[in-house]
TORVEXGU-504484 format. One record per residue (C-alpha): residue number from 1; chain; x, y, z. Coordinates in Angstrom, 3 decimals. Layout:
+-----+-------+----------+----------+----------+
|  nr | kette |        x |        y |        z |
+-----+-------+----------+----------+----------+
| NUM |     A |        X |        Y |        Z |
...
+-----+-------+----------+----------+----------+
This chain:
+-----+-------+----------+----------+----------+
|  nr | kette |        x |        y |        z |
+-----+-------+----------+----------+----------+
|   1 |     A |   49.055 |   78.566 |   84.818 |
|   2 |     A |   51.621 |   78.923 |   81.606 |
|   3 |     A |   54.836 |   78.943 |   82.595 |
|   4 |     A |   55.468 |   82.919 |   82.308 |
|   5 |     A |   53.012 |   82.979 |   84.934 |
|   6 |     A |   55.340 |   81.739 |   87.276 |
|   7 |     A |   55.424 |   83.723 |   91.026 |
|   8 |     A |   58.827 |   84.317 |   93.074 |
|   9 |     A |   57.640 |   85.946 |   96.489 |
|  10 |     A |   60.273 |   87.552 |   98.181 |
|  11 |     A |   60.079 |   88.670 |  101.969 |
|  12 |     A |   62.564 |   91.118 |  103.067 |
|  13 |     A |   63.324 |   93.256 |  105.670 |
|  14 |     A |   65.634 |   93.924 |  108.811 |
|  15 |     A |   67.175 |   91.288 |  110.257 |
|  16 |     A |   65.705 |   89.535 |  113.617 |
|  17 |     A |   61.980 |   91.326 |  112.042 |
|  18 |     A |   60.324 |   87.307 |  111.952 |
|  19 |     A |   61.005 |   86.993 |  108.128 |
|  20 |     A |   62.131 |   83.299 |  108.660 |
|  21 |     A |   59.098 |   81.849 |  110.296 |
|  22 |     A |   56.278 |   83.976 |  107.588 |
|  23 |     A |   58.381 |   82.301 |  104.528 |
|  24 |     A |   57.930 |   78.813 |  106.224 |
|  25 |     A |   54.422 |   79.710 |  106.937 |
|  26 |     A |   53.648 |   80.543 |  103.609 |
|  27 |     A |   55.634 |   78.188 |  102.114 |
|  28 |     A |   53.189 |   75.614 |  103.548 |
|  29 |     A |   49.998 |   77.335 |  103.244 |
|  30 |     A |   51.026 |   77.231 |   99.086 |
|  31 |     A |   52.654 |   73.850 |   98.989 |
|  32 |     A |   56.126 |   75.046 |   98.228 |
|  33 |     A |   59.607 |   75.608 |   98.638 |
|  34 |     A |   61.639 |   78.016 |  100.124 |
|  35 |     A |   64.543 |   79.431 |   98.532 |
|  36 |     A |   67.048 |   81.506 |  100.963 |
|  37 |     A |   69.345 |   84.677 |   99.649 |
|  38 |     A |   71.140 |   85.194 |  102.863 |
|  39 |     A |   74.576 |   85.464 |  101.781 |
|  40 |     A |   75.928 |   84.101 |  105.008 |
|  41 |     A |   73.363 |   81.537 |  105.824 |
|  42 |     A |   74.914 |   79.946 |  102.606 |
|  43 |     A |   78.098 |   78.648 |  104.811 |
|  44 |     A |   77.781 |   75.659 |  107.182 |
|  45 |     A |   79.952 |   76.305 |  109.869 |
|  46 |     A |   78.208 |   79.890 |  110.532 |
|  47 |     A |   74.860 |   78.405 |  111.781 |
|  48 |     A |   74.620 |   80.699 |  114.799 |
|  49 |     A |   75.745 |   83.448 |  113.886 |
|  50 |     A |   73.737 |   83.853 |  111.178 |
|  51 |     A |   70.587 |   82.722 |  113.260 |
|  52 |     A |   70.100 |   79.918 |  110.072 |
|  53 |     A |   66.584 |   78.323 |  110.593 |
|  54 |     A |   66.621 |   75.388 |  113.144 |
|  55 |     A |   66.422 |   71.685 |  112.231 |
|  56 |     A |   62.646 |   71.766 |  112.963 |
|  57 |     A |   62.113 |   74.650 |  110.219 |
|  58 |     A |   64.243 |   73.296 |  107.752 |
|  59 |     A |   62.143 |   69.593 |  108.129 |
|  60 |     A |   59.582 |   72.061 |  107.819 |
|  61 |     A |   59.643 |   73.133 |  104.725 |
|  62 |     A |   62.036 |   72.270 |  102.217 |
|  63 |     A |   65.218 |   75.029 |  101.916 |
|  64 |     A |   67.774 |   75.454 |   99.033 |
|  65 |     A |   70.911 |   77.087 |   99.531 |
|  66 |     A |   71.652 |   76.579 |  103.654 |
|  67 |     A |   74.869 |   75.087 |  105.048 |
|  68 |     A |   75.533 |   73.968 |  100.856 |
|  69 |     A |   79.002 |   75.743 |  101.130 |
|  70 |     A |   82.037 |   75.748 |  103.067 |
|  71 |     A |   83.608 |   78.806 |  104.412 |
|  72 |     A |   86.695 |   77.749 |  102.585 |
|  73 |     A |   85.177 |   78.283 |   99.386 |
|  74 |     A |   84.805 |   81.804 |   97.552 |
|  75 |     A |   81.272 |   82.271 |   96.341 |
|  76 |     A |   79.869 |   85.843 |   94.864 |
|  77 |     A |   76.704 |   87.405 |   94.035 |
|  78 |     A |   77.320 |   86.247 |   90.378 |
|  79 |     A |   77.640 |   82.885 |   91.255 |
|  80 |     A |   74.616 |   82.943 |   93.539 |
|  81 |     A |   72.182 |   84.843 |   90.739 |
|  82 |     A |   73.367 |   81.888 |   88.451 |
|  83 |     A |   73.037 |   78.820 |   90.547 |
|  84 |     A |   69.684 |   80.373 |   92.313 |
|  85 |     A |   68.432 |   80.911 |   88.979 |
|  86 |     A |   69.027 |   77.594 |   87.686 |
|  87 |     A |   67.396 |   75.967 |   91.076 |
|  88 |     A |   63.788 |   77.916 |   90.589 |
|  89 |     A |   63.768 |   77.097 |   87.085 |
|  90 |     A |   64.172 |   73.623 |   87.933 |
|  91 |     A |   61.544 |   73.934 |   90.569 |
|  92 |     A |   59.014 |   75.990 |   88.926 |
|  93 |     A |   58.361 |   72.696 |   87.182 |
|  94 |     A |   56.940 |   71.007 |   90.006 |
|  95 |     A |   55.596 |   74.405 |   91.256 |
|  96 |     A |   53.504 |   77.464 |   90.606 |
|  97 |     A |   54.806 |   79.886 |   93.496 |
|  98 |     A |   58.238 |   79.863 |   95.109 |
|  99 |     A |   59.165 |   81.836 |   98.524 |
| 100 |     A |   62.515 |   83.468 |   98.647 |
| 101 |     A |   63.753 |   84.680 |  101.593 |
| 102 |     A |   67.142 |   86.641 |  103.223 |
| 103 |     A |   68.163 |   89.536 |  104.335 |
| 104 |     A |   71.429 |   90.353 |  102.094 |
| 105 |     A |   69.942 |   92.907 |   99.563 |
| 106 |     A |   72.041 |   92.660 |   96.744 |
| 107 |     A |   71.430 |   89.099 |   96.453 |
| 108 |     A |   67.551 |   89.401 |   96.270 |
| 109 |     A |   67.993 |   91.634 |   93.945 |
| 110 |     A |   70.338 |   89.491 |   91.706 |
| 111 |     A |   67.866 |   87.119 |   91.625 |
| 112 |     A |   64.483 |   89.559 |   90.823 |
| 113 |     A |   66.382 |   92.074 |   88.935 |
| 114 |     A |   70.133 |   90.912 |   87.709 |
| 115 |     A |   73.344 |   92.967 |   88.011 |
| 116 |     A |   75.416 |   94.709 |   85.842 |
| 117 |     A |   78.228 |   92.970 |   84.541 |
| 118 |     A |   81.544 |   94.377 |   86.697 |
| 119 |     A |   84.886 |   94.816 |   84.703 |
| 120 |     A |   87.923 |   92.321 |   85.192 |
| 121 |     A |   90.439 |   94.074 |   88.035 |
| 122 |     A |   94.258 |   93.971 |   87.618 |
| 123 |     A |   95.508 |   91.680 |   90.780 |
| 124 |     A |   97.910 |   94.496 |   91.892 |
| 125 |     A |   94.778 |   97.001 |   92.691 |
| 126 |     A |   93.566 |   94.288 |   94.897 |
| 127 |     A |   97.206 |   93.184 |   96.222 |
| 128 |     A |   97.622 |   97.395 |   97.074 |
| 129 |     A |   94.009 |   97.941 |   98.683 |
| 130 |     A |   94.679 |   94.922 |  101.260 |
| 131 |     A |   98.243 |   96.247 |  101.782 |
| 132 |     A |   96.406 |   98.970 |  102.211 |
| 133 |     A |   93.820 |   97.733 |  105.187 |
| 134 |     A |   96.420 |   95.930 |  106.870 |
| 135 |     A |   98.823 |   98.675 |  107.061 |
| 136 |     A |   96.183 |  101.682 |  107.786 |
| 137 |     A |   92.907 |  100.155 |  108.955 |
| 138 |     A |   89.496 |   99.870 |  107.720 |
| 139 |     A |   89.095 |  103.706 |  108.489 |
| 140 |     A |   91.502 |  105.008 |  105.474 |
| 141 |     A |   89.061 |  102.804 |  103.280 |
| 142 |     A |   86.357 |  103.755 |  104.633 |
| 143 |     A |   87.264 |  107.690 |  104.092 |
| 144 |     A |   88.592 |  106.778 |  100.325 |
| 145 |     A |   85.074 |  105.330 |   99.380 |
| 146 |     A |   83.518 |  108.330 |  101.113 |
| 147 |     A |   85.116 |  110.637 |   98.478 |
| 148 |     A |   84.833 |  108.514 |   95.438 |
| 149 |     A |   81.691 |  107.279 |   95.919 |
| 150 |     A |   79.524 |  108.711 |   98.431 |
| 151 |     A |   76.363 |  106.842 |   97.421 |
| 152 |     A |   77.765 |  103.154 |   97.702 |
| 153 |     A |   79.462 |  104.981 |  100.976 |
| 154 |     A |   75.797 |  105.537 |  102.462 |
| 155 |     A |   74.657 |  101.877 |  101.125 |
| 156 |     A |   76.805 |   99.142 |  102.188 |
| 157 |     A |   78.255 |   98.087 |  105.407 |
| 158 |     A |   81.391 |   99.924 |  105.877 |
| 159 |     A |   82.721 |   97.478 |  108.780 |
| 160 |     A |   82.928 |   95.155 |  106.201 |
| 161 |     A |   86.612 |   95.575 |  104.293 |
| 162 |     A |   85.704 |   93.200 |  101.779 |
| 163 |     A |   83.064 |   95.717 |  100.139 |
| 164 |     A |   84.538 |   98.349 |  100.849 |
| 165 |     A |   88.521 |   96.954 |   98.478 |
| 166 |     A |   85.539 |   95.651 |   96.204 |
| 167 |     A |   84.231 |   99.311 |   95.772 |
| 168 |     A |   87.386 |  101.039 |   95.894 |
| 169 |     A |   89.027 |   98.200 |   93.535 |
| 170 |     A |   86.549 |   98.987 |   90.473 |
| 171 |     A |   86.713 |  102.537 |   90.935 |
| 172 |     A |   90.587 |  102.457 |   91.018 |
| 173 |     A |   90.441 |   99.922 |   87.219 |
| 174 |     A |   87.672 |  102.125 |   86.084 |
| 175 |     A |   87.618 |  105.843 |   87.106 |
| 176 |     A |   83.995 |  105.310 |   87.335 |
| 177 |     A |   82.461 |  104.756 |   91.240 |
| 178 |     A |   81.254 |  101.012 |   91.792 |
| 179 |     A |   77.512 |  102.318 |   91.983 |
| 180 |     A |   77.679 |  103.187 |   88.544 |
| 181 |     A |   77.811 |   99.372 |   87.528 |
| 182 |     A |   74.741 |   98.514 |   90.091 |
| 183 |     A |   72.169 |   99.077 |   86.832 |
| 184 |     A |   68.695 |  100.173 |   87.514 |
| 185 |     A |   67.977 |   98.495 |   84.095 |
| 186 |     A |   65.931 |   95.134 |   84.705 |
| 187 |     A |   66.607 |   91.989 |   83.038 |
| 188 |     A |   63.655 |   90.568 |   81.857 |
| 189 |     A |   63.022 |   86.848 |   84.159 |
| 190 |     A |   60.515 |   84.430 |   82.830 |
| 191 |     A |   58.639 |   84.686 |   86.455 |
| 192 |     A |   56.422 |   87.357 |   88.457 |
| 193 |     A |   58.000 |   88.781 |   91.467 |
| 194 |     A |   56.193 |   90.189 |   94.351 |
| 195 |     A |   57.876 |   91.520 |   97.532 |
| 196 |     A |   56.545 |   91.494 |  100.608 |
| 197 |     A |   58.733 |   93.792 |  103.180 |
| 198 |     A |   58.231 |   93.312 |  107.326 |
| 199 |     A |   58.720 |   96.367 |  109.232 |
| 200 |     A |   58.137 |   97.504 |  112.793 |
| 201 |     A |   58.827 |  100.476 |  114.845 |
| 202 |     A |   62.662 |  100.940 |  115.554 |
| 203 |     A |   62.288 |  100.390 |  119.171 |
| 204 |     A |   60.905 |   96.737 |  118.249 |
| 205 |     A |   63.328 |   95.634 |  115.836 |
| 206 |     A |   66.395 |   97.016 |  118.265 |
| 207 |     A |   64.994 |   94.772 |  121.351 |
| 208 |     A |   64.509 |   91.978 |  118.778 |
| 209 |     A |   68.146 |   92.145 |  118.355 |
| 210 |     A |   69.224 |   92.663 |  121.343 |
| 211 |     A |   67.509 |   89.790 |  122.067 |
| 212 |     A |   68.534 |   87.636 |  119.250 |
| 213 |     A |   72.368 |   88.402 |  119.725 |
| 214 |     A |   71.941 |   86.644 |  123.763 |
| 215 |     A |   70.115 |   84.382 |  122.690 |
| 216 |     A |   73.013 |   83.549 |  119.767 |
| 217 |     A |   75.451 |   83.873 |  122.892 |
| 218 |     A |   73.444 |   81.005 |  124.918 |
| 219 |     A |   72.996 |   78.857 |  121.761 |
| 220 |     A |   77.289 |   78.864 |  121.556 |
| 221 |     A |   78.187 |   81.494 |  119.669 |
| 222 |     A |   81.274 |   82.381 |  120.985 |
| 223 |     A |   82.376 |   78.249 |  120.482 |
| 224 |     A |   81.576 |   78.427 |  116.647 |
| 225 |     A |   83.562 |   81.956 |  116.309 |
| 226 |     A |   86.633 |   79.839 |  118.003 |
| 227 |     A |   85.860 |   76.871 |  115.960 |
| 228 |     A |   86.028 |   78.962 |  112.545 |
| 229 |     A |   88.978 |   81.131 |  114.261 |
| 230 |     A |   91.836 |   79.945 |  111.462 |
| 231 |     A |   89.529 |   81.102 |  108.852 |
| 232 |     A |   89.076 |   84.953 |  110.180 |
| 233 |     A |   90.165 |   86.182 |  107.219 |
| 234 |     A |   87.788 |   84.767 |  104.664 |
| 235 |     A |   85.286 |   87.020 |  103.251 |
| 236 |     A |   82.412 |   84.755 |  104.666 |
| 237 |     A |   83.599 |   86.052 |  108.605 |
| 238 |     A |   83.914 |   89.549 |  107.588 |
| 239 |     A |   79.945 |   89.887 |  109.291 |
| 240 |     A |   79.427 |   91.176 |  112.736 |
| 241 |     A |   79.032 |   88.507 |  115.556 |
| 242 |     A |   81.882 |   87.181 |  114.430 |
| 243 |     A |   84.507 |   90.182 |  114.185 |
| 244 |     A |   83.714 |   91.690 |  117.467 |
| 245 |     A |   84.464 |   87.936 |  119.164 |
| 246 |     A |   86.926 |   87.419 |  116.955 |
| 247 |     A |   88.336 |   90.905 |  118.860 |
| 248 |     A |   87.888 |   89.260 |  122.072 |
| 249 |     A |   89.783 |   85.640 |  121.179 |
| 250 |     A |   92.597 |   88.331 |  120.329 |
| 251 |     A |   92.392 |   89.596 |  123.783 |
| 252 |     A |   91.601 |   93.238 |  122.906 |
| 253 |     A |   87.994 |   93.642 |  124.296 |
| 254 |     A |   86.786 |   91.910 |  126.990 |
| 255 |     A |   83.704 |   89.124 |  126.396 |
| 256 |     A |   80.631 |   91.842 |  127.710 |
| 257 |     A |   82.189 |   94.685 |  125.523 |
| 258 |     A |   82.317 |   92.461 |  122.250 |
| 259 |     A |   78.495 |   91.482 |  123.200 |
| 260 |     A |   77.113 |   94.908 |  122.785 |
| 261 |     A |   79.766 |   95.368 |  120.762 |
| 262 |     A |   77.380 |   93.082 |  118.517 |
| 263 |     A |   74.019 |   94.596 |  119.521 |
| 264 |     A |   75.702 |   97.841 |  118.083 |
| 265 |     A |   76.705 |   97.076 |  114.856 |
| 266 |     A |   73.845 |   94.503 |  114.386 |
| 267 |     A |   71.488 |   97.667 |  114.770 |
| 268 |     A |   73.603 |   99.471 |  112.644 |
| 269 |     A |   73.376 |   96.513 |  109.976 |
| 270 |     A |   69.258 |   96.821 |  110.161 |
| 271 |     A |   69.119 |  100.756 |  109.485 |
| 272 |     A |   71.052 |  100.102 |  106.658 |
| 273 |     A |   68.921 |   97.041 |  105.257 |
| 274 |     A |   65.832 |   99.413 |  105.240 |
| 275 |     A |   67.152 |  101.920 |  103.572 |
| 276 |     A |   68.343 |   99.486 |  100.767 |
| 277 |     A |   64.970 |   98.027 |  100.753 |
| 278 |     A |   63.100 |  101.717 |  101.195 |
| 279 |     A |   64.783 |  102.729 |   97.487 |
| 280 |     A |   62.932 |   99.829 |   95.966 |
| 281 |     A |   59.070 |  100.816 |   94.972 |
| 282 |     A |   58.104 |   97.451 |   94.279 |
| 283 |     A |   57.764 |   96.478 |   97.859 |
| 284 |     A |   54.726 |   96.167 |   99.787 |
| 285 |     A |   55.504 |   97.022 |  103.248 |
| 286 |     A |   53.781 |   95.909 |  106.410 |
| 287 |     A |   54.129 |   95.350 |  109.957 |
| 288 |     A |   55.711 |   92.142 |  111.324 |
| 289 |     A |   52.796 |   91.053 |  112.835 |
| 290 |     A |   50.215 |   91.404 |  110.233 |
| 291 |     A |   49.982 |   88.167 |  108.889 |
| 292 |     A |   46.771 |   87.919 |  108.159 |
| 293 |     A |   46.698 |   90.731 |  105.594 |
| 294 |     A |   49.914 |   89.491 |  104.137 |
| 295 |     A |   48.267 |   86.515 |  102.678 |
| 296 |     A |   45.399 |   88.091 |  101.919 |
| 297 |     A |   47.248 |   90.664 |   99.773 |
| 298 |     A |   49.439 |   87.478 |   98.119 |
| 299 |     A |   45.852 |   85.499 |   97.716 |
| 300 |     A |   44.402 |   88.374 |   95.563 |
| 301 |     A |   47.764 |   89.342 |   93.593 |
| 302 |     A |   47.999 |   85.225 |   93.002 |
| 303 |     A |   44.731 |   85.556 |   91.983 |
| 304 |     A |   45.239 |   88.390 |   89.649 |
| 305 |     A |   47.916 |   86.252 |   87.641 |
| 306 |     A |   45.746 |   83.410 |   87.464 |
+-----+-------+----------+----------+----------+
């Protein structure tokens, strides 16, 4: 196989859907590596939380970018198209086929497709728009993006203040909404990219959460939100699981409240995931538990590019 015949496969999908344990299973069955674009796996301290693979799976198979970061430490999309970029060249010359696996959208797609290059932002836009949250609330972003740019509005996760002063940040430099700089245009990569997507029906994925997010709470979740508790205000802990506990350390819900609290906007967090991942034609959807005809599908598109 020449070089240009290189194969990334991606699985995406919701979270909790099982696409952890397919990417180590096919990692193995093609003698590979996996490389992860969960954008919150990436931090060490946020194991739980972030339901990173256990010990066992990560002896399993070989995983790049887990635990490599501290939550101390700013890291973008940007930074993670370059340095994932650099790591499967670098590994496409000891292998043919790479797995990539996560369930943060924007950095998949970083990776597969690249991003548009975002203009430089004055510091007082950003110093106003925090100002702004802390004095208002996330709700008077929330309604600003709505009217500027009602198709980011519909995309991201608008719990999330970071994205939200990101959005409303450009668009305030720019006149032009943040979606406008997400190109459709690909850059050209020197690999093949196929995408498997897991799916199930929406009863399914919800009790998978549901179950998930106890079984986070038994693991110790609630000790590694107090353990990362002077850092609350780093981008990395602006993800559910750790804002609603975070809201119960503070003493303004009670411990069972935050917990479906987190079952809530962890459900909330899937419907939007498929819809990102619904807008993009190049994935081959199946259900979670049809293994079998995922690798047949990935032996005869392999098998194609040979």
């Amino acid at each position: 196989m020449t070089p240009s015949r290189k194969t990334l496969i991606s699985i995406v999908g919701t979270t909790a859907i099982g696409k952890t344990s397919l990417s180590i299973l096919l990692a193995q069955r093609l003698h590979t590596e996996i490389i992860s674009c969960d954008s919150r796996q990436f931090f060490r301290e946020m194991k739980i939380g972030t339901a990173t693979p256990s010990e066992a799976e990560l002896r399993a198979v070989p995983h790049h970018f887990i635990g490599n970061l501290s939550i101390a430490q700013d890291y973008s999309v940007g930074d993670f198209e370059r340095d994932a970029l650099r790591k499967i060249s670098e590994l496409f010359e000891k292998y043919d086929h790479l797995i990539m696996v996560g369930g943060s959208g924007l950095y998949e797609k970083a990776v597969n497709e690249g991003l548009n290059e975002f203009p430089d932002i004055p510091p007082d836009i950003k110093k106003n728009l925090i100002q702004e949250f802390e004095e208002k609330g996330i709700e008077s972003l929330q309604e600003r993006l709505k009217q500027v740019d009602f198709q980011y509005y519909k995309q991201t996760d608008i719990q999330n203040p970071v994205r939200l002063i990101r959005a409303l940040e450009v668009y305030s430099a720019t006149g032009k909404p943040y979606s406008s700089f997400r190109s459709n245009q690909l850059k050209k990569r020197n690999f093949l990219s196929i995408k498997i997507g897991l799916t199930a029906p929406r009863k399914v994925i919800y009790d998978r959460i549901n179950h998930r997010v106890e079984q986070m709470m038994s693991q110790g979740l609630l000790e590694e939100v107090h353990s990362v508790f002077p850092y609350r205000d780093k981008n990395a802990l602006q993800t559910v699981g750790y804002k609603e506990l975070f809201e119960y350390l503070d003493g303004k819900i009670s411990l069972d409240f935050a917990v479906e609290e987190i079952k809530k906007n962890t459900r909330r967090y899937a419907k939007r995931q498929l819809t990102w991942y619904r807008r993009d034609a190049s994935v081959h959807w199946f259900d979670y538990q049809e293994i079998e005809k995922i690798e047949d599908f990935i032996d005869r598109r392999l098998n194609e590019v040979d």
